[in-house]
C-alpha positions in Angstrom: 0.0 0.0 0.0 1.0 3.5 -0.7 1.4 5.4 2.8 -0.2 8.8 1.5 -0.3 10.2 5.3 0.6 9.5 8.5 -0.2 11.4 11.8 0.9 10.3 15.1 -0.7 12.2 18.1 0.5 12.9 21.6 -1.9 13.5 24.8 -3.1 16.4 25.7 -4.7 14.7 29.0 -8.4 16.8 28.2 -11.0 15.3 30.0 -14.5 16.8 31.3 -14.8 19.9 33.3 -17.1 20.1 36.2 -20.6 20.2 34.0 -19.4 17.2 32.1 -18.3 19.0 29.3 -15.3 17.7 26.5 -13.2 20.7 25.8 -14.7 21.3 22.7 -18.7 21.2 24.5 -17.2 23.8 26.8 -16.1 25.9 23.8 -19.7 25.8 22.3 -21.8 26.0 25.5 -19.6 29.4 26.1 -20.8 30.7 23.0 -24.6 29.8 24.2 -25.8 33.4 24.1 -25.3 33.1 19.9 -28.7 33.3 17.9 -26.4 31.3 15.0 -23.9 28.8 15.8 -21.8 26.6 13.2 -19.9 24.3 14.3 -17.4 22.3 12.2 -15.9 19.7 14.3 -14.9 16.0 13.5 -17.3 12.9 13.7 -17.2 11.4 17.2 -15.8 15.0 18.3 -19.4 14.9 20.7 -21.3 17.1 18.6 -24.9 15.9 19.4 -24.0 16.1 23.3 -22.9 19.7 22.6 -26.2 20.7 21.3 -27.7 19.0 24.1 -26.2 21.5 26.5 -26.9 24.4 24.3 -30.1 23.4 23.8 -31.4 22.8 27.8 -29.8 26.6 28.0 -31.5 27.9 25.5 -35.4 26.4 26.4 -34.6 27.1 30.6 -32.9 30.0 30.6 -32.9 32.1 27.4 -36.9 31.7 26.1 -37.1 29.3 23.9 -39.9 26.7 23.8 -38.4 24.3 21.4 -35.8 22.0 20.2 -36.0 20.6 16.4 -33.4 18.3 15.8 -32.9 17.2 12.1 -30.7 14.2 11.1 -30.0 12.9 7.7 -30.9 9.6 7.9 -33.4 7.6 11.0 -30.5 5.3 12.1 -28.0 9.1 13.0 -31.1 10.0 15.5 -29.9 7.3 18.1 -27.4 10.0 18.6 -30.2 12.6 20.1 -31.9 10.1 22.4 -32.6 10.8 25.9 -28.9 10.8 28.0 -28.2 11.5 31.4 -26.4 14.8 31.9 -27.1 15.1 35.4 -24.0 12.6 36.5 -21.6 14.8 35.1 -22.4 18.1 36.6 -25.0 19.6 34.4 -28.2 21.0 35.7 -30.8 19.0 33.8 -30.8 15.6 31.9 -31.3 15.7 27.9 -34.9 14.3 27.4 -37.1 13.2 24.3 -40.2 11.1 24.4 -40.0 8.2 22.3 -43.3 9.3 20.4 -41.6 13.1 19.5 -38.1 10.7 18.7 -39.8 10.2 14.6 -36.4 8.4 13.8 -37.5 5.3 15.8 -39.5 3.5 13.3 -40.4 3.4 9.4 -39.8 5.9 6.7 -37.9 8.7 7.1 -41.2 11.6 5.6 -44.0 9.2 5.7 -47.7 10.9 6.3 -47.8 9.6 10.1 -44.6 11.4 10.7 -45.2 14.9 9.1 -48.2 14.6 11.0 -46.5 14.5 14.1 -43.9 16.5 13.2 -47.0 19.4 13.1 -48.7 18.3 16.1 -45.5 18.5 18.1 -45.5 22.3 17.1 -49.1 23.0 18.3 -48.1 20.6 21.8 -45.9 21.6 24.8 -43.6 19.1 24.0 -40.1 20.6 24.3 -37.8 18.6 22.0 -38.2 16.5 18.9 -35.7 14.4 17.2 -36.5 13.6 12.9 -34.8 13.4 9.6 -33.9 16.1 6.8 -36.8 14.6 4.7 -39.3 14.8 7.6 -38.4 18.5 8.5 -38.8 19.1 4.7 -42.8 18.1 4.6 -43.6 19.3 8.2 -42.2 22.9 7.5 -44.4 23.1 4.1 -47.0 21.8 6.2 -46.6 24.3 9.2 -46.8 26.9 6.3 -49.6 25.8 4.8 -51.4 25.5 8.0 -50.2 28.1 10.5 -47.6 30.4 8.8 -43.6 30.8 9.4 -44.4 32.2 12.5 -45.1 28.5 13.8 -41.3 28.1 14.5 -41.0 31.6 16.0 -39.2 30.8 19.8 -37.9 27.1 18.6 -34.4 26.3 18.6 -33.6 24.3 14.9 -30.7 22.3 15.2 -29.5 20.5 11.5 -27.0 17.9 12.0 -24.4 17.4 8.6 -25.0 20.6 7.7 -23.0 20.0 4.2 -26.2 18.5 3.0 -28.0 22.0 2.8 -27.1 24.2 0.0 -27.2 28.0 -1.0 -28.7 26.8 -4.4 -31.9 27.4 -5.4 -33.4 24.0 -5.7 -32.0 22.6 -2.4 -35.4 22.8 -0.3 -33.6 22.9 3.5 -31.6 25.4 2.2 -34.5 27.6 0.8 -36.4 27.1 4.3 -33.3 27.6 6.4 -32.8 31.4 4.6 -36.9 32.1 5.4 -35.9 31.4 9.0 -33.0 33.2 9.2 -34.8 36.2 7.3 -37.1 36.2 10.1 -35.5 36.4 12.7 -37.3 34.6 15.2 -36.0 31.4 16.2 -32.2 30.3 17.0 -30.4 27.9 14.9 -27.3 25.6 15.4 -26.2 23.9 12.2 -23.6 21.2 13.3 -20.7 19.3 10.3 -17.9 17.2 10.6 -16.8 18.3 7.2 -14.4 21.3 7.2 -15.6 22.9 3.9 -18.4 24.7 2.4 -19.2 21.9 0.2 -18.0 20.4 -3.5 -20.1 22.2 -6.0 -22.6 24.9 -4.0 -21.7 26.9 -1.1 -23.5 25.6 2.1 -24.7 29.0 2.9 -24.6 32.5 1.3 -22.2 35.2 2.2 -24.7 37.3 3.5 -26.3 34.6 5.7 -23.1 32.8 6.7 -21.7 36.0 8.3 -25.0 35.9 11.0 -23.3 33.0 12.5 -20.9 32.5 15.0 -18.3 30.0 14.0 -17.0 27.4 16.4 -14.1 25.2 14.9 -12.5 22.3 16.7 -9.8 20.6 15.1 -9.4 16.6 14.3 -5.6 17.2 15.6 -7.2 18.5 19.3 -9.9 15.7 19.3 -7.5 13.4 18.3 -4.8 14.7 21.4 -7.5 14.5 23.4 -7.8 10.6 23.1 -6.9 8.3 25.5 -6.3 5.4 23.1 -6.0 6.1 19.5 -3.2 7.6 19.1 -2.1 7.1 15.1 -4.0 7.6 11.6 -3.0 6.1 8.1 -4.7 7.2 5.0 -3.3 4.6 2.1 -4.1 3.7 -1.4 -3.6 0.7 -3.3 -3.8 0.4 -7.3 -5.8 -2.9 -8.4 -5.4 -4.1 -12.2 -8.8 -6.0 -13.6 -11.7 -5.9 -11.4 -11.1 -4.7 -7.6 -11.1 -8.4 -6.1 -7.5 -8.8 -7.7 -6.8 -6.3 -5.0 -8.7 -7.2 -2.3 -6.8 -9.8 -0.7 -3.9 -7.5 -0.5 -5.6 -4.6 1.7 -8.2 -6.4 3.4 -6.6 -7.6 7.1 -9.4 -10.0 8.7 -8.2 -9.3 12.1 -8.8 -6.1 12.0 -12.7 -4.3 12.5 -13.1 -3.1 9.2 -16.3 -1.2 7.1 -16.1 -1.8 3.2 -17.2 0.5 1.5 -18.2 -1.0 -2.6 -18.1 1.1 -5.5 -20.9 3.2 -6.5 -23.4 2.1 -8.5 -22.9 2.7 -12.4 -18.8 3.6 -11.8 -16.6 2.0 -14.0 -15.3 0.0 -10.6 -18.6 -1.5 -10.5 -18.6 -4.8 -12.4 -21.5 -7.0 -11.3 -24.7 -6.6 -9.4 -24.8 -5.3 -5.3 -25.5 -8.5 -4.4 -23.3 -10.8 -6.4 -20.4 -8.2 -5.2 -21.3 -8.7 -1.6 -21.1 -12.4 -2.5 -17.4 -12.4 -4.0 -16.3 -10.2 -1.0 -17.4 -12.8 1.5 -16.2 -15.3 -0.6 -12.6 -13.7 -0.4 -13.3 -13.9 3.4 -14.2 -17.2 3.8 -16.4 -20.2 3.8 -20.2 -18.8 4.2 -21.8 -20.9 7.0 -25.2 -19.6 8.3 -27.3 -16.1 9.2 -27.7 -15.3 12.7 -31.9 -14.6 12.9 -31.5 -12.5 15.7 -29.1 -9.9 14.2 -29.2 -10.9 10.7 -25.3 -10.9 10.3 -23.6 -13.7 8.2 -21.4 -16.1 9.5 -18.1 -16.6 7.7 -15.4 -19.2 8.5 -11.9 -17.9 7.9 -9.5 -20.5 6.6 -7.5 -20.0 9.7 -10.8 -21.0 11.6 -12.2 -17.8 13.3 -15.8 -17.7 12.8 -16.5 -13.4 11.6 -19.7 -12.0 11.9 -20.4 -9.8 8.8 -23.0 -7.0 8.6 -24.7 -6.5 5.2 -25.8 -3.2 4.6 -25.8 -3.7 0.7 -28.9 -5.5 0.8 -31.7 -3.3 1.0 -34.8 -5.9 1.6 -36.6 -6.6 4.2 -33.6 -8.3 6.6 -31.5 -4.9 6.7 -33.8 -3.1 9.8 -33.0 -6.4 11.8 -28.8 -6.0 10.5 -29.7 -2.1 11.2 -31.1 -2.6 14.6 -28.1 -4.7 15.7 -25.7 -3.0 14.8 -27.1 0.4 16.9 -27.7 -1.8 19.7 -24.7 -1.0 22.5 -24.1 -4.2 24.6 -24.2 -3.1 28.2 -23.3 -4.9 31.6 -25.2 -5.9 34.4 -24.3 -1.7 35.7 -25.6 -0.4 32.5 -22.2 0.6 31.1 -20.8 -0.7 28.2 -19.9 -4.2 27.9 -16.3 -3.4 26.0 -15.2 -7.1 25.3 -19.0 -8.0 24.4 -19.5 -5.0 22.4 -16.0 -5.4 20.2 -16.8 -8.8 19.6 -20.6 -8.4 18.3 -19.4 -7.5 14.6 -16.4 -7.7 12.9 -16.9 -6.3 9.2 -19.6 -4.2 7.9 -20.2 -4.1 4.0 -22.2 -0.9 3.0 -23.3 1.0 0.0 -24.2 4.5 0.2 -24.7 3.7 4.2 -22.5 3.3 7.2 -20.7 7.2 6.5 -22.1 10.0 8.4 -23.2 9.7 11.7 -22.5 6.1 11.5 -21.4 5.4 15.2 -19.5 1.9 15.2 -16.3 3.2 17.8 -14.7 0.0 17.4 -13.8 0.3 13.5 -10.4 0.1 13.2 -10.1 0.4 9.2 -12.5 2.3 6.5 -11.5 0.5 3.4 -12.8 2.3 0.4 -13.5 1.0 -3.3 -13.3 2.7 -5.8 -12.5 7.4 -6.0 -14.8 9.5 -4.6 -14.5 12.9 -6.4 -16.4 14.3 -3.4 -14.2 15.6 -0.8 -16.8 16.1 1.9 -17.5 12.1 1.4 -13.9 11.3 1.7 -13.6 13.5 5.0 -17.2 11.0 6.6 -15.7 7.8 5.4 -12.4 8.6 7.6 -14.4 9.5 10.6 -15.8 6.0 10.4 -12.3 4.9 11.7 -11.3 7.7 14.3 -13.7 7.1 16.8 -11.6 6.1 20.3 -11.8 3.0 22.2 -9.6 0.6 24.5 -7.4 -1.5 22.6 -7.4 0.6 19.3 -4.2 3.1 19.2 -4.2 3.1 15.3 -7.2 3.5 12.6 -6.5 3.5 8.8 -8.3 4.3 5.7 -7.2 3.0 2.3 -8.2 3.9 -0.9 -8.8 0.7 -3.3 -8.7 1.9 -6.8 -8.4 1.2 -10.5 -4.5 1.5 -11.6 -4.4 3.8 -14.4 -2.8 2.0 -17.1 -4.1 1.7 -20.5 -6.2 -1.3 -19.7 -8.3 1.2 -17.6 -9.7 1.7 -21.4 -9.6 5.7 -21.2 -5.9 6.7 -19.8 -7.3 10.4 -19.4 -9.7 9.8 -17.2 -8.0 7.0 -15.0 -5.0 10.1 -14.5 -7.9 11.8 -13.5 -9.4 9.5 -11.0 -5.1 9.3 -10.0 -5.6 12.8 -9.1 -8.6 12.7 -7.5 -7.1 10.3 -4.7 -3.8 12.2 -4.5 -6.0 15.9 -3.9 -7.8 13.7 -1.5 -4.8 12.9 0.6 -3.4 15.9 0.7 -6.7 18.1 1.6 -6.7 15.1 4.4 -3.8 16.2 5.8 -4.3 19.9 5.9 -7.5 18.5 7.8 -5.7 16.3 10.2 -3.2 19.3 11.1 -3.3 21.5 13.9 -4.9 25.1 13.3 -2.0 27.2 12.1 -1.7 30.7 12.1 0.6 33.1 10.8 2.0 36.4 11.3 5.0 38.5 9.6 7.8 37.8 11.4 10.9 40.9 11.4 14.4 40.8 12.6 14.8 41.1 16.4 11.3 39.5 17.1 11.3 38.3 20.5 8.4 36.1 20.2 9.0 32.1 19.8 9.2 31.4 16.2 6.3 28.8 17.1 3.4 29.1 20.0 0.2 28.0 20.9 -2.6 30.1 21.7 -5.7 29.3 23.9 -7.9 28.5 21.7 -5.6 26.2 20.1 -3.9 28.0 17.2 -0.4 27.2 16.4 1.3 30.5 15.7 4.2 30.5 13.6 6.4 33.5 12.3 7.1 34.0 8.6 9.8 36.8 7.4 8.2 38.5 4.4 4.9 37.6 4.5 2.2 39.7 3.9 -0.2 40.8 6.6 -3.8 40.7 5.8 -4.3 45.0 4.9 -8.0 44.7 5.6 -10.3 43.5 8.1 -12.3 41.7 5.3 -8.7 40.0 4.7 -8.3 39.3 8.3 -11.2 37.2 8.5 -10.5 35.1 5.3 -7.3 34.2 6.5 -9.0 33.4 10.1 -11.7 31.4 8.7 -12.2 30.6 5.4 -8.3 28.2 4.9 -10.4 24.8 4.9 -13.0 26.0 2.3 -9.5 27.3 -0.2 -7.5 24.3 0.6 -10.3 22.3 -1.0 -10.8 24.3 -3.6 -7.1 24.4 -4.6 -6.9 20.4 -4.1 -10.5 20.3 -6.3 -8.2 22.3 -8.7 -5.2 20.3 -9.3 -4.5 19.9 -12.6 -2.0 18.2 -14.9 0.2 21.3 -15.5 1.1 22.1 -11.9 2.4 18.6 -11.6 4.0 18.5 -14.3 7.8 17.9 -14.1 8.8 20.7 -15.6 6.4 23.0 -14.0 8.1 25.6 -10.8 6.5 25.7 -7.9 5.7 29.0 -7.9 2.8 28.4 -11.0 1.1 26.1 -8.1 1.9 28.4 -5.0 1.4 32.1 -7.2 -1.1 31.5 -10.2 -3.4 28.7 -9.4 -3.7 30.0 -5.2 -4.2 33.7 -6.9 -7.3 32.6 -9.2 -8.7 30.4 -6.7 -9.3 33.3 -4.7 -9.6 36.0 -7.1 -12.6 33.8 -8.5 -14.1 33.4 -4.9 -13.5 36.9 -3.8 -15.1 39.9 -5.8 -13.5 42.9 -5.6 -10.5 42.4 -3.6 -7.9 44.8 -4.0 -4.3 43.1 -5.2 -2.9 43.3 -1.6 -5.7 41.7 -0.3 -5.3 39.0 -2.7 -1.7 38.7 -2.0 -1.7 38.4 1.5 -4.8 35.6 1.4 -2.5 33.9 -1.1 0.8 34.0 1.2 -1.3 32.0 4.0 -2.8 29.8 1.8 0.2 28.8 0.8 1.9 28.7 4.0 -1.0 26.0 5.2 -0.7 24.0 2.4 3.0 23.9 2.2 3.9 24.2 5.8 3.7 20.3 6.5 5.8 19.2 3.3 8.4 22.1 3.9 8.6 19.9 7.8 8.5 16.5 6.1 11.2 17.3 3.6 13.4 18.7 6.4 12.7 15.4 8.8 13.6 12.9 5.7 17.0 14.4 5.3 17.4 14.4 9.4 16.8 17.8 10.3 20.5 18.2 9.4 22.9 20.7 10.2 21.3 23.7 10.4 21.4 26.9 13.2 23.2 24.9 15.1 20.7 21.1 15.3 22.4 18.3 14.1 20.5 15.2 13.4 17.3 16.3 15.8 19.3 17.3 18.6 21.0 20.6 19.9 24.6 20.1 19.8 25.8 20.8 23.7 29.6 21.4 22.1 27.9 24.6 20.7 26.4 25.6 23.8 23.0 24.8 23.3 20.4 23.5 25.7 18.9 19.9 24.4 15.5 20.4 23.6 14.0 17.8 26.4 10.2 18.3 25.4 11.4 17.0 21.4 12.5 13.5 20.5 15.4 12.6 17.8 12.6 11.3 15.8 9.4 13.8 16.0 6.3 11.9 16.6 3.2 14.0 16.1 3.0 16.6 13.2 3.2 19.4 15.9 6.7 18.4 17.2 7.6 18.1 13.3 6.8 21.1 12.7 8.1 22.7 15.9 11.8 20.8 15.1 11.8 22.4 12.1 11.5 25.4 12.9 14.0 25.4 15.3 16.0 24.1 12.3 15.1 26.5 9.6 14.4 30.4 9.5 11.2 30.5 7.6 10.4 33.0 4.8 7.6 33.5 2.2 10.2 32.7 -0.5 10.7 29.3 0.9 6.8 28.7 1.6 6.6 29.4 -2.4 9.4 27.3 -3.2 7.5 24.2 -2.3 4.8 22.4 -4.6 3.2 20.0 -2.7 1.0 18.8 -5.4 3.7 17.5 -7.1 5.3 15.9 -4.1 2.3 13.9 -3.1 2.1 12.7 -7.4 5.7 11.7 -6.8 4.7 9.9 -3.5 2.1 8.0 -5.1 4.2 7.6 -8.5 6.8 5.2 -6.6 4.0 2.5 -6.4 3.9 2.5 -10.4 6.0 0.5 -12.8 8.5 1.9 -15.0 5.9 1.3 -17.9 2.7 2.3 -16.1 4.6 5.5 -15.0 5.8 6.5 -18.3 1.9 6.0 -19.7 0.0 8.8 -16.9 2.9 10.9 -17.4 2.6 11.0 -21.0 -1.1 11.5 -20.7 -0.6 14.2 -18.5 2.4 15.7 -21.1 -0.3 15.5 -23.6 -3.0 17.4 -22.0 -0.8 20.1 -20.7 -1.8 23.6 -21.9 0.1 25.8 -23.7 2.2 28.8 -22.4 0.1 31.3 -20.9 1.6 34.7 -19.5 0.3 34.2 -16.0 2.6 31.2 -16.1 5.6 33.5 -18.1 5.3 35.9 -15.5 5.3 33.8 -12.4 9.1 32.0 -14.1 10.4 35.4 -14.7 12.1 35.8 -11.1 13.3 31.9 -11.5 14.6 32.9 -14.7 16.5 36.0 -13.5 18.0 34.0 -11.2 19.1 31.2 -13.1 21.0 33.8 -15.1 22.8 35.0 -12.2 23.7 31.5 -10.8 24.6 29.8 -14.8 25.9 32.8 -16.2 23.6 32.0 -19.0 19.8 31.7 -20.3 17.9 28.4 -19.8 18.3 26.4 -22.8 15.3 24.9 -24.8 17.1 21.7 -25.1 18.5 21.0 -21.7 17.5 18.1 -20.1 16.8 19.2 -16.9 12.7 19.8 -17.2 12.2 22.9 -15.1 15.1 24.5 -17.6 13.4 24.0 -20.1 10.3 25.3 -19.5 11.6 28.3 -18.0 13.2 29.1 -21.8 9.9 28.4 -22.9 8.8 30.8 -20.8 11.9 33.1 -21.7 11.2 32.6 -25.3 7.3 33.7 -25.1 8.2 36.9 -23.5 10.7 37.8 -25.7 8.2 37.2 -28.8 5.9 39.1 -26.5 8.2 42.4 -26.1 8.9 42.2 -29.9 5.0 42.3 -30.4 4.9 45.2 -28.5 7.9 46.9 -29.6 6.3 46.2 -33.3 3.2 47.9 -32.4 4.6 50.8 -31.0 6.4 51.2 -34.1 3.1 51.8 -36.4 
């Protein structure tokens, strides 16, 4: 398999404060007084108890006479049942009644439900629990019936927010804006996916700057654990149909959910079911279905018997395989049963299900078939794996896909489905990172090169870079880096990872339209400093990672990881040789290195992560994508011209010469490319100021 990322994480020890509260609860409860909360925080981070808390506040001391909560799907509203906050610290226990909880039984909108869904409004019930669908029909309903004003005083919570949109034809979206234009009720939208979404914005610019944005981090969840403590994201190339590579990725021992190719992609080859059949075939020897939980039986051919959940099936049998698999195994004291519980399931097959909201804390590997070209899908399947639990200190999520060789049948596209996975791994790295921050960092600064803040920010010091000039800059920098690393990764293309292409075309031209296309009307300094930061938390990680393969050498007195005592340094007790966690990476280098905008921009880490993926590729199969990609390539442009010219001025100074057209160094080349264009270009101009 192809390690695409790695992340180790420390302890941060974060437990509960004295109302029961998880660091990141404590950070939303303190922002209760909010009309509009988001808040972007990983799956299993404890978002439906957060809202819990918010929610009791908001109906006993702040007004409010309701609680909608809306799910996506029935089998996420086991999150939202009643829970006992009480033991912890907290004033009141969360309560629903199971006849307001409408993800309990049946369809998700069916008449019976909508028709509670409008009775609960005209009732003194206080909280009801349904799905997207059902909120859909009941709020047309409530209109039809008694007028907006029926939610007036309720407090709408909408868990996976990414499913609303700003566009026009996305119905929760449209009735989310008629609330918000009101003004009369409160609303928490809750999302464990770090970016507006992959076509349509979630919300508006005018309506997302009414809410108050919470952000925790994967990188502080993941501190916080007690026991996983390590996350691999891999991919693995398959040639014929993805069973050839099954046996290869797919470790038995470990508690896995498979995930099988969408319907109608070209990884597809058979029906759902015959699929299923194959993959527990690979397994083992079928033996029997368990009536009680409906999971299948399969003998391994080492002799361990493997219960298997089927979640591809969609008759009649899947509420019973639904049902087990929410029911939590508890002891004789109520609490979980761990051994019990582990050992109830050990691999899940699903289609379309089994992503968001899924709770199943024991998965140890999301194993994925087939690309995903949405990002916000890629970021739910890996949250199926980083749930914590005893005996688990490593989840891992790989990536099965097609290998793009000619075989593939169109070699454009497979290098397109290559890049797909490759902007995938490295937008899941940028999410698996702490929150970095950055500031212009001048001679003399007394600060630490590198600090954390209280909120969790790591704050690092950059000579050269550009301040954000504007408020409105300010707060794009602050809060919208997950939303443009996504779009830069949605962006990648062939040029910028081409070998001959510099670094600067993927750090200065494509970060500079990305945001000049988002951003109307920003002035060129604006632009400028948004495009610095960008590219300082895109390239921050592979600028660290190149400096720990060659062994932090010598540099500013660090040899090999270590302060050198001979120079009269202090050892840096708190790092070890071999940095651990991406925040002591980062931190050794830079210790190591003096960090300036010019090196930020020197780095393309497109191109890295191409090459990182490349070295599981034959010589053959490698010279066939990169040929394809040659091929496709566009021409010259004079954004591109313009960005070399700097290179190319300093190439002179170093050679002594111009780049030559036929060297054989790639980058060279293109740069007298470059050269060559602009010189045609000034003899253009030259002409035409001769007539």
């Amino acid at each position: 398999m192809i390690p695409m990322v790695q992340v180790s994480y420390g302890s941060s020890g974060s437990g509960t404060n004295a109302m029961g509260m998880r660091p990141m609860q404590e950070r939303v409860y303190a922002a209760r007084a909010a009309q509009y909360l988001l808040l972007k925080a990983p799956p299993a981070a404890g978002k439906s108890r957060a809202l819990m808390f918010l929610a009791l506040d908001k109906m006993r001391h702040q007004g409010l006479g309701k609680t909608i909560v809306c799910v996506p799907e029935t089998s996420i509203g086991a999150s939202f049942r009643s829970t006992d906050l009480r033991s912890g610290g907290f004033e009141a226990d969360w309560t629903v009644e199971d006849r307001w909880n409408l993800c309990l039984t049946g369809e998700e909108a069916d008449p019976q439900k909508v028709r509670a869904f409008t009775a609960f409004l005209a009732s003194d019930a206080r909280v009801l629990v349904c799905t997207h669908a059902t909120f859909r029909f009941g709020f047309e309903a409530a209109l039809d019936t008694v007028g907006l004003e029926a939610f007036d005083d309720c407090f709408i919570a909408i868990d996976e927010f990414h499913h609303v949109s700003a566009s026009d034809n996305n119905r929760l979206g449209s009735y989310l804006r008629q609330l918000l234009a009101r003004e009369q009720c409160h609303v928490m939208a809750m999302t464990g996916s770090y970016f507006r979404g992959d076509a349509d914005p979630v919300l508006r610019p005018e309506d997302e700057v009414r809410f108050s944005t919470i952000t925790y981090s994967y990188y502080e969840q993941l501190e916080g654990y007690e026991h996983l403590k390590a996350l691999a994201i891999n991919y693995q190339f398959y040639k014929g149909n993805y069973l050839n590579g099954l046996p290869d990725v797919l470790d038995t021992t470990r508690k896995t959910i498979i995930h099988i190719p969408h319907r109608g992609s070209t990884e597809a080859f058979d029906t759902k079911q015959n699929e299923v059949g194959l993959i527990m075939g690979l397994i083992g020897e079928y033996r029997s279905r368990d009536p009680e939980t409906g999971f299948d039986l399969i003998e391994t051919r080492d002799g361990r018997m493997l219960k298997v959940a089927d979640l591809v099936d969609d008759g009649p049998g899947r509420d019973i395989v639904k049902t087990a698999l929410g029911r939590e195994i508890r002891d004789a004291n109520g609490k979980r049963d761990d051994a019990a519980d582990r050992a109830k399931v050990d691999i899940i097959i699903a289609l379309g299900m089994a992503k968001e909201g899924f709770d199943w804390v024991w998965c140890e590997h999301a194993l994925t078939i087939g690309y995903r070209s949405s990002l916000t899908e890629i970021v739910q399947i890996i949250g199926r794996a980083t749930r914590d639990a005893p005996g688990k200190p490593k989840a891992i999520f790989t990536n099965l896909v097609a290998e793009p060789g000619v075989e593939t049948g169109v070699v454009t596209d497979a290098v397109n489905d290559m890049l797909k996975a490759i902007s995938g791994s490295l937008l899941m790295e940028q999410v698996l990172a702490p929150n970095f921050r950055f500031y212009r960092r001048e001679d003399g600064d007394v600060r630490e090169p590198m600090s954390v803040d209280g909120q969790g920010n790591v704050m690092i010091g950059i000579k050269g870079l550009v301040e954000p000039p504007t408020d409105r800059a300010k707060e794009i920098c602050e809060k919208d880096m997950h939303d443009l690393m996504a779009a830069a990764c949605q962006q990648i293309d062939k040029r910028v990872l081409a070998p001959d292409t510099a670094p600067e075309v993927a750090t200065q031209m494509l970060l500079t339209g990305i945001i000049e296309k988002r951003y109307e009307n920003l002035s060129p300094d604006e632009t400028e400093s948004v495009r610095q930061h960008l590219a300082a938390h895109m390239n921050i990680l592979s600028l660290a990672r190149q400096e720990q393969e060659k062994g932090f050498s010598e540099a500013g007195g660090v040899f090999e990881g270590k302060t050198s005592e001979t120079e009269g340094g202090d050892a840096d007790d708190d790092l070890p040789e071999a940095p651990n966690t991406l925040l002591q990476m980062v931190k050794k280098f830079i210790n190591v290195r003096e960090v300036d905008i010019e090196l930020i921009d020197s780095v393309n880490a497109f191109r890295e992560r191409f090459e990182v993926a490349s070295k599981s590729l034959d010589s053959k199969l490698l010279a066939t994508v990169q040929s394809a990609m040659v091929a496709l390539r566009v021409e010259m442009t004079e954004d591109e011209a313009r960005t070399l010219w700097p290179r190319i001025k300093a190439f002179r100074v170093a050679e002594g010469r111009e780049p030559n057209l036929n060297a054989v160094d790639h980058l060279e080349k293109r740069m007298a490319e470059a050269l060559a264009w602009l010189k045609a270009q000034k003899a253009k101009r030259m002409r035409e100021g001769a007539i």
